[in-house]
C-alpha positions in Angstrom: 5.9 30.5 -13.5 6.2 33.1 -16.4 5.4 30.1 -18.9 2.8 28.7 -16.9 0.3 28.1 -19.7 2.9 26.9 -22.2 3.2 24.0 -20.0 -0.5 23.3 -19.4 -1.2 23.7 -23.1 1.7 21.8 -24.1 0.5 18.8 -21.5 -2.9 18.6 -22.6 -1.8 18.4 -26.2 0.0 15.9 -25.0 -2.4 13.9 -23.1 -4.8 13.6 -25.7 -2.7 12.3 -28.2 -1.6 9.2 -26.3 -2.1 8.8 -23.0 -2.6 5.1 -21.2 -5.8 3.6 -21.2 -6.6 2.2 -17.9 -10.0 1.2 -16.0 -10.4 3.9 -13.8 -10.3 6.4 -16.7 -12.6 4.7 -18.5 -15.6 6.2 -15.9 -15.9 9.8 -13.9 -17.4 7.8 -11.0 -16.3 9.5 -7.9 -15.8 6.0 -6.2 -14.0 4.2 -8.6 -11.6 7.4 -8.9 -11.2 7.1 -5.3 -10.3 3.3 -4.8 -7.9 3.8 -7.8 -6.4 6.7 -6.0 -6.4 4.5 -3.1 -4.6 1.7 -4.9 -2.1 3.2 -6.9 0.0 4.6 -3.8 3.2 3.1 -3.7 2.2 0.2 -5.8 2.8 -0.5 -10.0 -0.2 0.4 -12.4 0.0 -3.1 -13.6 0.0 -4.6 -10.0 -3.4 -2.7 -9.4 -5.0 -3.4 -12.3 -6.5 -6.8 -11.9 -7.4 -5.7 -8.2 -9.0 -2.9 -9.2 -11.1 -5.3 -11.5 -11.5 -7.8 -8.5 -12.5 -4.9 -6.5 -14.9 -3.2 -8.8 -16.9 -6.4 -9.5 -17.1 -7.1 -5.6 -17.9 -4.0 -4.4 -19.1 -1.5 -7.4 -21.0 1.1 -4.9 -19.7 2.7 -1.5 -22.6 1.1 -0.2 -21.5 -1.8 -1.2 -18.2 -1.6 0.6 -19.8 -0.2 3.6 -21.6 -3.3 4.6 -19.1 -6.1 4.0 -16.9 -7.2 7.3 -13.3 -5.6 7.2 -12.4 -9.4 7.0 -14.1 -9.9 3.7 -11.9 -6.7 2.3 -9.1 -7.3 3.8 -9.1 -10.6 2.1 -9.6 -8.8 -1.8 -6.9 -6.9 -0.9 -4.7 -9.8 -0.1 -1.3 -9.6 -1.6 -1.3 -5.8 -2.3 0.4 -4.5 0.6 -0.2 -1.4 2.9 -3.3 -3.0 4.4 -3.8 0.4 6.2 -4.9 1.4 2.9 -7.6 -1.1 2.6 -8.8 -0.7 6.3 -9.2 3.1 5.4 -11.5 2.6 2.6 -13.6 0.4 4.5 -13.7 3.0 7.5 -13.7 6.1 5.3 -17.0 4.1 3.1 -18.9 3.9 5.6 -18.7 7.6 6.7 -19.6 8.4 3.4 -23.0 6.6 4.2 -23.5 7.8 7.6 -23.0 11.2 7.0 -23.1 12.2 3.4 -25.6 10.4 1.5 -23.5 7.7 0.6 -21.9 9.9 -1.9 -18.5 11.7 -1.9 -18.1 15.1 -1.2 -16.9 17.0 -4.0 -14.6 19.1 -2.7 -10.5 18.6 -1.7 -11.3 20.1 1.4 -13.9 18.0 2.5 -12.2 14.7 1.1 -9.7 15.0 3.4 -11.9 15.2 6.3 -12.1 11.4 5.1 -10.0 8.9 7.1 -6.9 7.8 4.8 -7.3 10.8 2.1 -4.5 13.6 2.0 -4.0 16.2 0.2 -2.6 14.6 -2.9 -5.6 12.1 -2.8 -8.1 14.6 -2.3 -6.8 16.7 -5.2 -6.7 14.0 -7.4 -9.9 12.9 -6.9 -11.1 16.5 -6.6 -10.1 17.0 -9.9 -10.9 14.6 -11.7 -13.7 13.7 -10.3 -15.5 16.9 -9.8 -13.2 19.1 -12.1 -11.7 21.3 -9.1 -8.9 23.2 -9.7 -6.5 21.4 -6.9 -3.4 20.8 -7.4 -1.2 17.3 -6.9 2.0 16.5 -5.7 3.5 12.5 -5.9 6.7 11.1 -6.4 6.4 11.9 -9.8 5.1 15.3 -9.5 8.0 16.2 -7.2 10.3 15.1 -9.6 8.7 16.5 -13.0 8.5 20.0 -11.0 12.1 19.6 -9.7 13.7 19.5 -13.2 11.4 22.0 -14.2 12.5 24.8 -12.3 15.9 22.9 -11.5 15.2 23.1 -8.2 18.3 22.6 -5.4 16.2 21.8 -2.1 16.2 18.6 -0.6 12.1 17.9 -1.4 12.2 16.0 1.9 12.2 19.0 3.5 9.1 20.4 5.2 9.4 24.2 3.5 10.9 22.6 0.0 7.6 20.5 -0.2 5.3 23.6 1.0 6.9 25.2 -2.1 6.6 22.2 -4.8 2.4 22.5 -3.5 2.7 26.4 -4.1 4.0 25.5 -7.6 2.0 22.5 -8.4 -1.3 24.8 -7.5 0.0 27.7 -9.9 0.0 24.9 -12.6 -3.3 23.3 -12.6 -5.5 25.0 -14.7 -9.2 26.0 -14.0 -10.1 23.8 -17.8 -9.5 20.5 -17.5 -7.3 20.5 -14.3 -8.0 16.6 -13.8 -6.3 15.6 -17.2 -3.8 17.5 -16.4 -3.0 16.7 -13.3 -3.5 12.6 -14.9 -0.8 14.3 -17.7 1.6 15.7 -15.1 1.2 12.1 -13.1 2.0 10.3 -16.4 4.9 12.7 -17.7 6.5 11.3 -14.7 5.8 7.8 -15.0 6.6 7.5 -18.8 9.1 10.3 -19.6 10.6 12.2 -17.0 11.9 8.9 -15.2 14.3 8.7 -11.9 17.3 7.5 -14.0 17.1 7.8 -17.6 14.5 10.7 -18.5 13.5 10.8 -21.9 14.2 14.4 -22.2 13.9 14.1 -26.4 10.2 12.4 -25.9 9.2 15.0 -23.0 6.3 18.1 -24.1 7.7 20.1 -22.1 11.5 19.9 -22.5 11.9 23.6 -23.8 10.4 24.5 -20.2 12.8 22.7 -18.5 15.8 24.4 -17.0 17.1 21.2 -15.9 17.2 20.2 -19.5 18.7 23.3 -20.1 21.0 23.1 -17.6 21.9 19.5 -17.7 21.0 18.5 -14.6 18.5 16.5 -14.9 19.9 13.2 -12.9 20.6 15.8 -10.0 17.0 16.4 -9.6 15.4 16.1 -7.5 17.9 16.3 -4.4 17.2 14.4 -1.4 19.7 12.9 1.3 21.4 9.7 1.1 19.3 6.9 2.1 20.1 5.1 5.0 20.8 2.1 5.4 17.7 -0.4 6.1 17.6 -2.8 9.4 17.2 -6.2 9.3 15.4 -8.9 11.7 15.1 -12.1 12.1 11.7 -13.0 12.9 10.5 -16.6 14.0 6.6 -17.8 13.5 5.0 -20.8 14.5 2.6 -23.5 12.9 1.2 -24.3 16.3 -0.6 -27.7 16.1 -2.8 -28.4 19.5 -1.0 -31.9 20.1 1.8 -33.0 19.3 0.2 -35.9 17.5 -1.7 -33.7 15.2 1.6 -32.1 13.8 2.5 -33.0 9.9 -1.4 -34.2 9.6 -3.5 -32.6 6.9 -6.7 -33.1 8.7 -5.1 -31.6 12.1 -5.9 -28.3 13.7 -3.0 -25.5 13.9 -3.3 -22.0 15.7 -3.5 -19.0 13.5 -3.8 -15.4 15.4 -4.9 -12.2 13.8 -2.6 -9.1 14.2 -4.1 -6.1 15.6 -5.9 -3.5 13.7 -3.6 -0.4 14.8 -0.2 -1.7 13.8 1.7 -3.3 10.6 -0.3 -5.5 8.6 -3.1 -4.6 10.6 -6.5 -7.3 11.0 -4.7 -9.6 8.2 -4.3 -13.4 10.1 -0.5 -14.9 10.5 1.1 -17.8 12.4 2.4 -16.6 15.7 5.6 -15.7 16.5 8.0 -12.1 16.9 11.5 -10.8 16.2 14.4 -12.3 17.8 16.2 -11.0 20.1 19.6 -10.4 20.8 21.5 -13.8 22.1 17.9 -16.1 21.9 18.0 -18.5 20.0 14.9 -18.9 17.3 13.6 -21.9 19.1 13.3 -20.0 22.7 12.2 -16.7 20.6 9.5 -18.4 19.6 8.5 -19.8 22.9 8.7 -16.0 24.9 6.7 -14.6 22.3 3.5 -16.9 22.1 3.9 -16.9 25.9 3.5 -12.9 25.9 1.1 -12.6 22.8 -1.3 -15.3 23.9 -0.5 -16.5 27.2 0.3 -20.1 25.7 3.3 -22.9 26.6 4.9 -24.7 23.4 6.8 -26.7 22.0 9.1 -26.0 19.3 9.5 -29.1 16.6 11.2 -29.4 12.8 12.2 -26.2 10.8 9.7 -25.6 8.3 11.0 -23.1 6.0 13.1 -19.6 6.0 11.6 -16.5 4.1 13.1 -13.1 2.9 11.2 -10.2 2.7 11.6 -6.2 2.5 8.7 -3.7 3.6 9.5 0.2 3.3 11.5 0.7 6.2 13.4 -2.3 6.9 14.3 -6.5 5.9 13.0 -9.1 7.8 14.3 -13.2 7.5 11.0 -14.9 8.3 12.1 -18.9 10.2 8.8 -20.8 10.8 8.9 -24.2 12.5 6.3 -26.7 13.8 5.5 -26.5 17.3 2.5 -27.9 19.8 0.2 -26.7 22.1 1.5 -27.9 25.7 -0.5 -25.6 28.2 -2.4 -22.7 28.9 -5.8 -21.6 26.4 -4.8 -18.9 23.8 -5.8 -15.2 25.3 -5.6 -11.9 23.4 -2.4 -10.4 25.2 -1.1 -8.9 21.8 -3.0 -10.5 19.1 -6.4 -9.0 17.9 -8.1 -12.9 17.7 -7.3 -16.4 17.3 -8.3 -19.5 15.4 -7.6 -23.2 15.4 -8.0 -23.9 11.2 -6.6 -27.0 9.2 -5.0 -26.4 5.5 -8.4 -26.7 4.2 -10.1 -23.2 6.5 -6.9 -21.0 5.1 -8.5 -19.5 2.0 -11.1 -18.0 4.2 -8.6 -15.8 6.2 -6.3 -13.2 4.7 -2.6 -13.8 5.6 0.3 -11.1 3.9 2.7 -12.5 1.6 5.2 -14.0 4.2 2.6 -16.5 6.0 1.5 -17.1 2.2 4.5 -18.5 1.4 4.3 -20.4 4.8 1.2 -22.0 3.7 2.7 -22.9 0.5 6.0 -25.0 2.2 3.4 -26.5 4.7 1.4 -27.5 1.4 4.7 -29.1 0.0 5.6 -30.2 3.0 2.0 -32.9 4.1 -0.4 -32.2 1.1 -3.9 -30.6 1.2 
C-alpha cells in the first residue's frame, strides 16, 4: 500500500493514547501471551478474563501446565467452550518441555510446528512476544483490511484470504510490530465494528477507501449464511437400580466423551441424537446399548435444554433411567463412572450436562 506507513504511524499514535488495559498486556511472558492467544479465539475479552486469571494462578509456568492431568485442565477450562483449545495447550506444553527447554520458540515458524498454533496465533505471539515482524489476520483484521482497500472478494475464499495475509504482512512494521498488530486487533474490536463502524472515531479513516467510498457496511463480502441444523438429542441420568433413582446418596452413570471429537475428554450423561421416527425414550435406549454395551430403562423427564455450538442447534431432553443389564464397556465413550451429586465438581461436564446437574439439584437436593 502507497500509504503504508501513514497507517502504521497513525495506529501506533493511536494505540498509545488509549488502548484497553488487559492482563496479558500487562507482562511480555511468552506463555502468558500464548494462553491469552489461546483463549481469546472465538470467545469475548470479558468472558476470558477471569479464566485467564484462574488459569494464570493455577498454572503460571509451561511446566506447570505440563505436569497436571488433561482432566485437571480440562476442568479450569470448564464453561469456555472449544475444549480442543484447551487439550492443545496441554499437548502443545508439554512439547515445549520435551523438546525445547520448556521455553517457546521464538519464532512464527517454529510456533506453528506447535499442536493448535496457526498462523495468526503464531504471528501474534511472534510479535509480541519476541518482536517479529509477522503479520496477523482475525475476524477483525479481515474486516479492518477489507474497508481499507474496499475490497470486493468474498474473504472466505482461499486466494481472497492469501491476499488479505500478503496485505496484513506489508503492514506490520519492523518497530513495534506487536503493538501494532494489538492496534490493528483492537481498531476492529472497538471502531471498525461489523454493523455500525465508528468511521468519525477511526485513525485511520482518511486511509480508508471504503470510507471514501461509502461502503463500509458492504465490507467485508462473504456468502449468505446458511441456514444452521438442529437435533434433538436425548441423555440419560442412569442410576444402577431402579431403587436408587431420585436419591441423593445414589450412584448414576456418567461417561466421558472421547478425546478426538466434540467436546472432547469433558464427562456428560449418556445419550445421542435422535433419529428420524424414534421416539426419545427408545433413542435413548439404542444409544447406551451401542456406546456402552448397557440395557436401560427409561423413567420421568427430567428437563429440556437449548443450546447453539458453531455449526448447528441442538434441544438437549434428559430423563431418569436404570441400569437393567449388561456392565458398561467403552464401545464409543472414552471412560465411565458411577458418581452421586456430591463426586460432580470433580469432573468437567460442558454447559448442557451443567444445566443437567442444576434441574437434578432442584429436582432431589444435594
Amino acid at each position: 500500500m502507497e500509504n503504508t506507513k501513514q497507517i502504521q504511524d497513525a495506529l501506533l499514535r493511536w494505540w498509545d493514547a488509549d488502548h484497553a488495559d488487559l492482563p496479558w498486556r500487562r507482562s511480555r511472558d511468552p506463555y502468558a501471551i500464548w494462553v491469552s492467544e489461546i483463549m481469546l479465539q472465538q470467545t469475548q475479552i470479558t468472558t476470558v478474563i477471569p479464566y485467564f486469571e484462574r488459569w494464570m494462578s493455577r498454572f503460571p509456568t509451561v511446566q506447570a501446565l505440563a505436569e497436571v492431568p488433561l482432566d485437571d485442565v480440562l476442568k479450569l477450562w470448564e464453561g469456555l467452550g472449544y475444549y480442543s483449545r484447551a487439550r492443545n495447550l496441554h499437548a502443545a506444553a508439554q512439547a515445549v518441555v520435551a523438546d525445547w527447554n520448556g521455553r517457546l520458540p521464538t519464532t512464527a515458524a517454529n510456533l506453528m510446528k506447535l499442536k493448535g498454533i496457526g498462523r495468526y496465533t503464531a504471528g501474534a505471539i511472534a510479535s509480541i512476544a519476541f518482536n517479529e515482524p509477522a503479520p496477523v489476520l482475525d475476524g477483525n483484521v479481515i474486516r479492518v483490511l477489507s474497508r481499507l482497500t474496499d475490497l470486493p472478494a468474498d474473504v472466505t475464499q482461499t486466494a481472497t484470504k492469501n491476499a488479505l495475509w500478503q496485505l496484513a504482512e506489508q503492514l506490520v512494521p519492523a518497530r513495534r510490530p506487536g503493538d501494532f498488530n494489538q492496534a490493528l486487533m483492537e481498531l476492529g474490536q472497538q471502531i471498525c465494528l461489523p454493523a455500525r463502524p465508528m468511521c468519525l472515531l477511526c485513525p485511520v479513516s482518511a486511509h480508508c477507501l471504503a470510507r471514501q467510498r461509502g461502503t463500509q457496511l458492504e465490507r467485508p463480502v462473504r456468502p449468505p449464511r446458511q441456514r444452521t441444523p438442529h437435533y434433538d438429542v436425548v441423555a440419560g441420568i442412569i442410576w444402577q437400580t431402579r431403587a436408587e433413582v431420585g436419591n441423593p446418596d445414589g450412584k448414576f452413570l456418567i461417561a466421558q466423551r472421547p478425546f478426538d471429537g466434540l467436546l472432547g475428554g469433558l464427562w456428560e450423561f449418556p445419550g445421542g441424537k435422535q433419529e428420524p421416527n424414534e421416539t426419545l425414550p427408545h433413542a435413548l435406549v439404542r444409544e447406551i446399548e451401542e456406546e456402552l454395551a448397557m440395557q436401560i430403562e427409561v423413567g420421568d423427564f427430567v428437563t429440556k435444554i437449548s443450546h447453539a455450538y458453531t455449526h448447528f442447534r441442538i434441544t438437549l431432553h434428559a430423563f431418569h433411567a436404570w441400569h437393567l443389564t449388561g456392565q458398561p464397556q467403552h464401545l464409543g465413550v472414552a471412560d465411565h463412572a458411577w458418581v452421586t451429586l456430591a463426586d460432580l465438581d470433580r469432573y468437567a461436564f460442558a454447559v448442557t450436562d451443567r444445566k443437567i446437574i442444576a434441574a437434578l439439584i432442584d429436582e432431589i437436593g444435594q
